[in-house]
C-alpha positions in Angstrom: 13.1 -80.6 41.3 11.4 -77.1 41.1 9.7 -76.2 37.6 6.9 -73.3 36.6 4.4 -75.1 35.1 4.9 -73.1 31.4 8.5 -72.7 30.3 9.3 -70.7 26.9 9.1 -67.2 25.1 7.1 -65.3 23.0 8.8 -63.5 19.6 7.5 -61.1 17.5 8.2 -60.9 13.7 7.3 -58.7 10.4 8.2 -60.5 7.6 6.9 -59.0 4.2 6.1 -61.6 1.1 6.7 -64.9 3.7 5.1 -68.1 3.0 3.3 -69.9 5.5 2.6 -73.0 4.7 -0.6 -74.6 6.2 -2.6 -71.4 7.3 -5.8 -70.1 5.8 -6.9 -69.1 2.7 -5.9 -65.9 0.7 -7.7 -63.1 2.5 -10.7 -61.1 -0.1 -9.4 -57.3 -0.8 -6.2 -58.8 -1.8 -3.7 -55.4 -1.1 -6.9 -53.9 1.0 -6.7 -56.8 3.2 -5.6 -56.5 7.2 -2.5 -58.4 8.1 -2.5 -61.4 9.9 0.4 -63.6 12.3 1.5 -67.0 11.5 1.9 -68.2 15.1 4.7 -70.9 15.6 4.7 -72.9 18.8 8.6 -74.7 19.4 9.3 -73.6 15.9 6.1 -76.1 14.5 3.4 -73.8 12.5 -0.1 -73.8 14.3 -2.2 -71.3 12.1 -2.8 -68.1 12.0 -4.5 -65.1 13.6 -5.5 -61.7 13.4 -4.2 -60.2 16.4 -1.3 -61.7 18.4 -2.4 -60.8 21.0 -5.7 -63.4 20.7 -3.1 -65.5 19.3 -1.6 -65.5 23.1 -4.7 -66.0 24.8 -5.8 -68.9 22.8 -2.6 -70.4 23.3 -2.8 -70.1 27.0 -6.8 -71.1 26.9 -5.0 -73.9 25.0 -2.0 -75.2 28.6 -5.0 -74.7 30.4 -7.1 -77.4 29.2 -4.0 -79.8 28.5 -2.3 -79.0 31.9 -5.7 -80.5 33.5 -5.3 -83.9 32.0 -2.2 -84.4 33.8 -1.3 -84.6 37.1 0.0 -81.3 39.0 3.5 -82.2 38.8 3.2 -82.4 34.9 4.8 -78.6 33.0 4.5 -77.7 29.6 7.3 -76.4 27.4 6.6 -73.8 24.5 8.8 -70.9 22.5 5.8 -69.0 21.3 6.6 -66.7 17.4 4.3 -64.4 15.5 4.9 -63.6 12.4 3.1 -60.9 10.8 2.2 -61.1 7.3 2.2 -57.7 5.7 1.0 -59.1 2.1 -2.5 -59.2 3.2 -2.6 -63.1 2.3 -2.9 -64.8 5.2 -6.1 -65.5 6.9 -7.1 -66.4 10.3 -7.3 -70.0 11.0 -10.3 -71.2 13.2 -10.1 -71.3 17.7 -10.4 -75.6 17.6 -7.3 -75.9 14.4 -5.5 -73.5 16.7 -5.9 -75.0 19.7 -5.0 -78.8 17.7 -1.8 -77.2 16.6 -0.6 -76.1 19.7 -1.0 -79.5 21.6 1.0 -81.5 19.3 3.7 -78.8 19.2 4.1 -78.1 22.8 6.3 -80.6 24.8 4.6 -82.1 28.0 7.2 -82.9 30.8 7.0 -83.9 34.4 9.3 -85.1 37.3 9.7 -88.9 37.5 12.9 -91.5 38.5 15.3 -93.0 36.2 16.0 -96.9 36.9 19.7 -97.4 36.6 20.8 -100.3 36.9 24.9 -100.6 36.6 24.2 -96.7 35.6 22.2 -97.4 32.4 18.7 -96.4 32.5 16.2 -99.3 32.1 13.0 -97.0 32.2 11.4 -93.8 33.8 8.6 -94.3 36.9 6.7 -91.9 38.6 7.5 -92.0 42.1 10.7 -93.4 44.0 8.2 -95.3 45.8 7.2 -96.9 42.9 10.7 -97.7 41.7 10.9 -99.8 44.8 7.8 -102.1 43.9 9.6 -102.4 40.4 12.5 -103.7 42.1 10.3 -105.8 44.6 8.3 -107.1 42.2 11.4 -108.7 40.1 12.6 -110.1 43.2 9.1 -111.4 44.0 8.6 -115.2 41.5 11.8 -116.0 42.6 11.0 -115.8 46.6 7.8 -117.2 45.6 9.5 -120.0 43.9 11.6 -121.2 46.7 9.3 -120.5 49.4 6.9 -123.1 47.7 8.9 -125.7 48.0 9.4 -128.5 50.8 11.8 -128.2 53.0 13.3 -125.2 52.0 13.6 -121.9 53.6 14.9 -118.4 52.0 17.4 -117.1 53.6 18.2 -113.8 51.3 16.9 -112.5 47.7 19.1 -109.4 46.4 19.4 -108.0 42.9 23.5 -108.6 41.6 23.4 -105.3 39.6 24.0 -102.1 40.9 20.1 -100.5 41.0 19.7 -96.9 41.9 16.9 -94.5 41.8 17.3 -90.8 40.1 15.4 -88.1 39.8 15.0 -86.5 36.3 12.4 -84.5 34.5 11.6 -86.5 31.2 8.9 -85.7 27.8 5.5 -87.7 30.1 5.5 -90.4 26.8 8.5 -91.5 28.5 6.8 -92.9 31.7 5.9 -96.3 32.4 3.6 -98.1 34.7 5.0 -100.4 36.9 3.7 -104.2 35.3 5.7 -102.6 32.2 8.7 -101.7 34.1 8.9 -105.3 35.3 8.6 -106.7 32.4 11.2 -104.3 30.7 13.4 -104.9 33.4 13.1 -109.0 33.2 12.2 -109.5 29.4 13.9 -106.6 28.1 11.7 -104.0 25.9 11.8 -105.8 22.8 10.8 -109.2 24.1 7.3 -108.1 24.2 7.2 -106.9 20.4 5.5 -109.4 18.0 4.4 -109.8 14.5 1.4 -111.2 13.0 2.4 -113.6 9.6 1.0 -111.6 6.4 0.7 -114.0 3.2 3.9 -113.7 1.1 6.1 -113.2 4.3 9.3 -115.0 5.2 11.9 -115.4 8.0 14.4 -113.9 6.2 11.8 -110.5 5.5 10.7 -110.2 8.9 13.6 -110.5 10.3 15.0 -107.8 7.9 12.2 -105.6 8.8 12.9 -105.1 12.3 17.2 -104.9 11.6 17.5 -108.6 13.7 18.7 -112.1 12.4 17.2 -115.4 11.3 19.5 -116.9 13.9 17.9 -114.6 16.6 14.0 -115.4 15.8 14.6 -118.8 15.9 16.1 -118.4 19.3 12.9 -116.3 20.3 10.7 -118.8 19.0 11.7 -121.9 19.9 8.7 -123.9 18.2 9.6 -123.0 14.4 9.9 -125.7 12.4 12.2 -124.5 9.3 11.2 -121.6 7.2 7.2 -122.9 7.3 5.2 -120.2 8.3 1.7 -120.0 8.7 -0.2 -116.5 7.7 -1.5 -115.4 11.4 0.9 -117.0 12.9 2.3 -114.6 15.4 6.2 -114.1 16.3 8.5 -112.8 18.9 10.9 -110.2 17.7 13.3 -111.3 20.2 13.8 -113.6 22.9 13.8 -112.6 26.6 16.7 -111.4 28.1 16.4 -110.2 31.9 18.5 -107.1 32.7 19.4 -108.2 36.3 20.3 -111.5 37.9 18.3 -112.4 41.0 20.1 -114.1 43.7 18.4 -116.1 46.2 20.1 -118.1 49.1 17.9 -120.7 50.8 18.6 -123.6 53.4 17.6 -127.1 52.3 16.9 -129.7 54.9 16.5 -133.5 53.8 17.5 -136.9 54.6 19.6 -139.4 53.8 19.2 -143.2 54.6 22.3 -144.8 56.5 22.8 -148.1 55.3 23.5 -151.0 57.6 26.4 -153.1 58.2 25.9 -156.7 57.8 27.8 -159.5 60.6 28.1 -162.8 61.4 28.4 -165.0 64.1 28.7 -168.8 65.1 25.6 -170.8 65.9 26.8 -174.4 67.6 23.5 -175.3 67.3 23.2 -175.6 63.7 25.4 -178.0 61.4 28.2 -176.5 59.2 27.1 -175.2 56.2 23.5 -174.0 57.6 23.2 -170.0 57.8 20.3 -168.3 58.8 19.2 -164.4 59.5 19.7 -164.4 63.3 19.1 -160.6 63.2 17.4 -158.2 60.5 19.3 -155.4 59.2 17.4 -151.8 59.5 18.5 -149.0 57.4 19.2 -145.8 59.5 18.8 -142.3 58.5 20.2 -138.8 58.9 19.5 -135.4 58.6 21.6 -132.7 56.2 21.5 -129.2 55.7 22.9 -127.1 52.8 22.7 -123.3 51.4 22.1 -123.4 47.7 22.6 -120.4 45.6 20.6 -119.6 42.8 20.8 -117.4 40.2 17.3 -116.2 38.3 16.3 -119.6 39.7 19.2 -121.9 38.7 21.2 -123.2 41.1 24.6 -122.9 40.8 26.5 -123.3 44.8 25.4 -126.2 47.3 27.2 -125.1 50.9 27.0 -128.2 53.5 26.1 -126.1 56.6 25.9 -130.1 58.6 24.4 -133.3 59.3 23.3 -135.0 62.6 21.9 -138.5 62.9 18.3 -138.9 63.5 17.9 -143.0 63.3 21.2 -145.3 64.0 21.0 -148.5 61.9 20.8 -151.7 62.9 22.9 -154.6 61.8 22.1 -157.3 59.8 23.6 -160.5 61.8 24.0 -163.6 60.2 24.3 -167.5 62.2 26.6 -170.1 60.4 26.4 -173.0 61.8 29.3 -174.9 63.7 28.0 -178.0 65.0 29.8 -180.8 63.4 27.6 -183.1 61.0 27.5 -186.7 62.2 29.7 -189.1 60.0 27.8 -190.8 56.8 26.2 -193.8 57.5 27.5 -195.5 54.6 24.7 -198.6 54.1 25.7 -201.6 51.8 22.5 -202.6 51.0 23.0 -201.3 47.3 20.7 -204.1 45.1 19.4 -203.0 42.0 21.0 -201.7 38.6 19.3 -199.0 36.2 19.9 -198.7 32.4 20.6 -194.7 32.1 18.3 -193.1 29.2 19.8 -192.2 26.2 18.3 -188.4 26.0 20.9 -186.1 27.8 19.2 -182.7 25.8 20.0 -180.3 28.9 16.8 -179.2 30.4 15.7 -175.1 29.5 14.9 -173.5 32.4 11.5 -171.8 30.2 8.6 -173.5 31.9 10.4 -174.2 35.2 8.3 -173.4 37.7 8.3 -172.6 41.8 6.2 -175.4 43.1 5.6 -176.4 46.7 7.5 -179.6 47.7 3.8 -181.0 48.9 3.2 -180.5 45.5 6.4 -182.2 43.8 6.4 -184.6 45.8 2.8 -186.5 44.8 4.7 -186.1 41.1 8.3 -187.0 41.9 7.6 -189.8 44.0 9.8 -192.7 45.7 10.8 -194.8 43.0 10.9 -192.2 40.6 13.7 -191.7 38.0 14.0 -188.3 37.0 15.9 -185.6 34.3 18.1 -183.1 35.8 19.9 -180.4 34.7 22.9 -178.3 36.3 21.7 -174.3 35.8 25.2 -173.3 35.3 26.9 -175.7 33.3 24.4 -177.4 31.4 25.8 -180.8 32.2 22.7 -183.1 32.5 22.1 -186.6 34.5 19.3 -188.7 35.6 18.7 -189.5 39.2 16.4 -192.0 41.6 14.5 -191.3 44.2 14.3 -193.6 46.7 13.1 -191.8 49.8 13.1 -188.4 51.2 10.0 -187.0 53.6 11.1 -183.1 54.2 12.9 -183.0 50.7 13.3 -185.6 48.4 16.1 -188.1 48.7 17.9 -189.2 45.8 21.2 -191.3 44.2 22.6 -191.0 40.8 21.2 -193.5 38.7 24.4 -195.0 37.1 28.2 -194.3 37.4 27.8 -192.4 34.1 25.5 -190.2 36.1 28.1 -190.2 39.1 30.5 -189.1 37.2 28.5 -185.9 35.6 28.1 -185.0 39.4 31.1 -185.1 40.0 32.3 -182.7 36.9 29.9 -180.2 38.4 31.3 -180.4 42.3 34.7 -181.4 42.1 34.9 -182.6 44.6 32.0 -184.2 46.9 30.6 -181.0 49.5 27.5 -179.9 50.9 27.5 -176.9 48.4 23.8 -175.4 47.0 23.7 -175.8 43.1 20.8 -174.7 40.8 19.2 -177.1 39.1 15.9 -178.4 37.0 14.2 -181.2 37.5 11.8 -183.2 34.5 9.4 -185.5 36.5 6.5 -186.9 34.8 6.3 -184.4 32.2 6.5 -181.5 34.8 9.8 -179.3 35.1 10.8 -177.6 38.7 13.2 -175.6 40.3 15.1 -177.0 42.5 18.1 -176.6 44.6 20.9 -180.0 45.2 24.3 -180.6 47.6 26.8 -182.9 46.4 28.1 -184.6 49.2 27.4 -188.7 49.8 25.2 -189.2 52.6 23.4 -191.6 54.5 21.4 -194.8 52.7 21.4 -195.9 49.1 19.7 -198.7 47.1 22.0 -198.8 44.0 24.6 -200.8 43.4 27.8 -200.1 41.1 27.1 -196.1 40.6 30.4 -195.1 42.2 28.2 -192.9 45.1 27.9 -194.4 48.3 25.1 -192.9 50.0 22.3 -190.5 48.5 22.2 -186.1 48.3 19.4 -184.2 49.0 17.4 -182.0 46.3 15.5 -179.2 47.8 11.9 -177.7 46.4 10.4 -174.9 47.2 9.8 -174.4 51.2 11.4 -178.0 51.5 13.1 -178.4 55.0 16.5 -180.2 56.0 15.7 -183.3 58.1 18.4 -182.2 60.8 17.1 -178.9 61.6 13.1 -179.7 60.4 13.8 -175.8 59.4 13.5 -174.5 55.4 17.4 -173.8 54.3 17.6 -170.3 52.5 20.6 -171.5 51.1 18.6 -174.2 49.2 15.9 -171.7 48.8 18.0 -168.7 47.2 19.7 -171.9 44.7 16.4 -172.9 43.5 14.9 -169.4 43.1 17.5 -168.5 40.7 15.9 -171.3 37.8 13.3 -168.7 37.3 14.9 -165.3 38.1 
């Protein structure tokens, strides 16, 4: 753009018996007195002077002075008028009300760039160069934002609005610098207008006072509480409201456990029934990629770009045991009778407790009758124990007894059932099978043989080893 520095004209009137309003004082000599010129700048009044041509002089003395507080690229626009007074009443104003008149009536200009964005001006900048580092600079917290996080990389920030850069010649108030360009641009201009709380003042006046809504002042300031306000309390006129969307695209690498599959497999060398963990199971992992899209920083697309395993997982193998259990050696050496207790309360498994079988055992010892309680059902018996080294062996301690075993299993098997044990004043979880086994010292209780009841870290006298199966039964008492 190409632009003389002063742009305007310079008119000459004689007007006989005009008022000018703000010049001098009546001249002495009254029809004696010399005429004087009202002297208009852009059709504003800036006093009055004797000859026109001083009036000219001061008046360029006057672009001088304001053209060297702006830059070289800054022009001044003025339509200079005289207008002689013939009446003799007009006197000459002084050089310094002169020269104030002129600067607030001439109109300061300068080249700059319009930033359009979707070809609606947002503000005015000084340079193109500058426009860019507007632009840049919007774009900037939301590359900053992605780049600072793990495992993420930017791919691509862009603006989603049409932005262009034009040239104009605009009045110099009209220029902004560029931290108030960006925050025009991602606040919008009103977002940073507030207002301090003056005694008597309400929601519904303020918000009348700057032609907005109740509705919208709440929205811009999100910590009101009702219609209380607090005199200095200081409000935003209007929420922010970003005039572009930033889009950023960024690849996300992570992981993602695999989980393992779990097998089984025979073991001849322990008895039916018996399970162990022959191998440990070990989670493996992989690694996935993705493009997310965001928009002014929330996401709203997640592209799989692919995955590749990094770690294969390992199987969990379990053993069950095939080896054939050896057939009960049923003893008839049943002698003595018990007289079954009369309490049958079921047992509560509050104040059960995990306890070592070195432990239960100096409590629940051979010869012991003790409570016990099925976790499940509730159905409660009494048992003896009449032996037992690794775990504690026991028989029902009459047919009444038998036959509240029986309810719970059905039918006789070597399955693991929760129970609680009362001993001596001292409840335990434990862990029972139901099937007939071995030796026995009671006579006419229906159950020929005895069943094992497992303590915590107890072992099977087959194997010697702990039986989780026993162990998972028990734990449940106090899980």
């Amino acid at each position: 753009m190409h632009f003389t520095k002063v742009l305007g004209s310079v008119a000459m009137l004689c007007l006989m018996g005009t008022t000018f309003t703000g010049f001098g004082p009546l001249a002495p000599g009254g029809d004696h007195a010399e005429p004087a010129y009202g002297m208009f700048v852009n059709g504003q009044e800036v006093g009055s002077v004797k000859f026109a041509a001083r009036g000219l002089a001061l008046y360029d003395e006057a672009l001088e002075k304001i053209q060297a507080e702006f830059d070289e690229d800054a022009y001044i626009e003025g339509d200079v008028v005289f207008r002689q007074d013939l009446t003799g009443t007009l006197a000459p104003d002084s050089e310094a009300e002169i020269f104030d008149g002129i600067r607030k009536s001439v109109d300061i200009k300068t080249d700059a760039y319009a930033i359009k964005i979707d070809n609606k001006t947002a503000c005015y900048v000084k340079t193109k160069e500058e426009a860019a580092q507007v632009v840049e600079a919007v774009k900037k917290p939301f590359a900053d934002s992605v780049s600072g996080m793990e495992n993420h990389q930017l791919e691509n920030v862009a603006v989603q609005e049409d932005i262009r850069f034009e040239d104009e010649v605009v009045f110099y108030r009209q220029l902004v610098d560029k931290d108030h360009a960006v925050e025009i641009i991602t606040v919008g201009e009103d977002a940073s207008r507030e207002y301090t709380i003056k005694e008597g003042d309400s929601l519904w006046a303020v918000a009348r006072a700057f032609d907005t809504r109740v509705a919208n002042l709440q929205a811009a300031n999100p910590d009101l509480k009702g219609e209380g306000l607090q005199i200095g309390q200081v409000l935003k006129i209007s929420a922010p409201e970003s005039l572009v969307t930033v889009v950023t695209k960024e690849k996300y690498t992570y992981t993602e456990p695999i989980p393992f599959s779990k097998e089984t497999k025979d073991d001849s060398s322990m008895y039916v029934g018996e399970s162990k963990v022959a191998q440990e199971g070990v989670n493996g992992e992989k690694t996935i990629e993705v493009y997310i899209t965001r928009q002014n920083g929330k996401e709203i697309a997640r592209e799989p770009i692919g995955e590749k395993v990094t770690k294969e997982p390992v199987a969990e193998i379990i053993a069950n045991g095939t080896k054939k259990r050896p057939a009960p050696s049923i003893s008839r050496s049943g002698s003595r009778t018990f007289k079954r207790p009369s309490d049958l309360t079921p047992l509560s498994r509050q104040g059960a407790t995990l306890t070592p079988w070195n432990t239960v055992k100096t409590i629940f010892t051979r010869g012991s009758v003790a409570k016990v309680t099925h976790l499940d059902t509730g159905l409660t018996f009494y048992v003896y124990r009449h032996g037992g080294t690794n775990h504690a062996d026991c028989e029902p301690l009459t047919a009444a007894d038998t036959a509240v075993m029986k309810k719970i299993y059905g039918s006789w098997n070597w399955r693991r059932e929760s129970i609680i044990v009362e001993s001596n004043g001292r409840k335990f979880a434990a862990s029972m099978n139901g099937m007939p086994h071995g030796q026995y010292t009671i006579r006419n209780k229906n159950f020929n043989g005895h069943f094992c009841i497992h303590f915590l870290n107890s072992r099977t006298h087959g194997t010697n080893r702990v039986d989780p199966q026993h162990q998972a039964a028990l734990k449940r008492v106090v899980n």
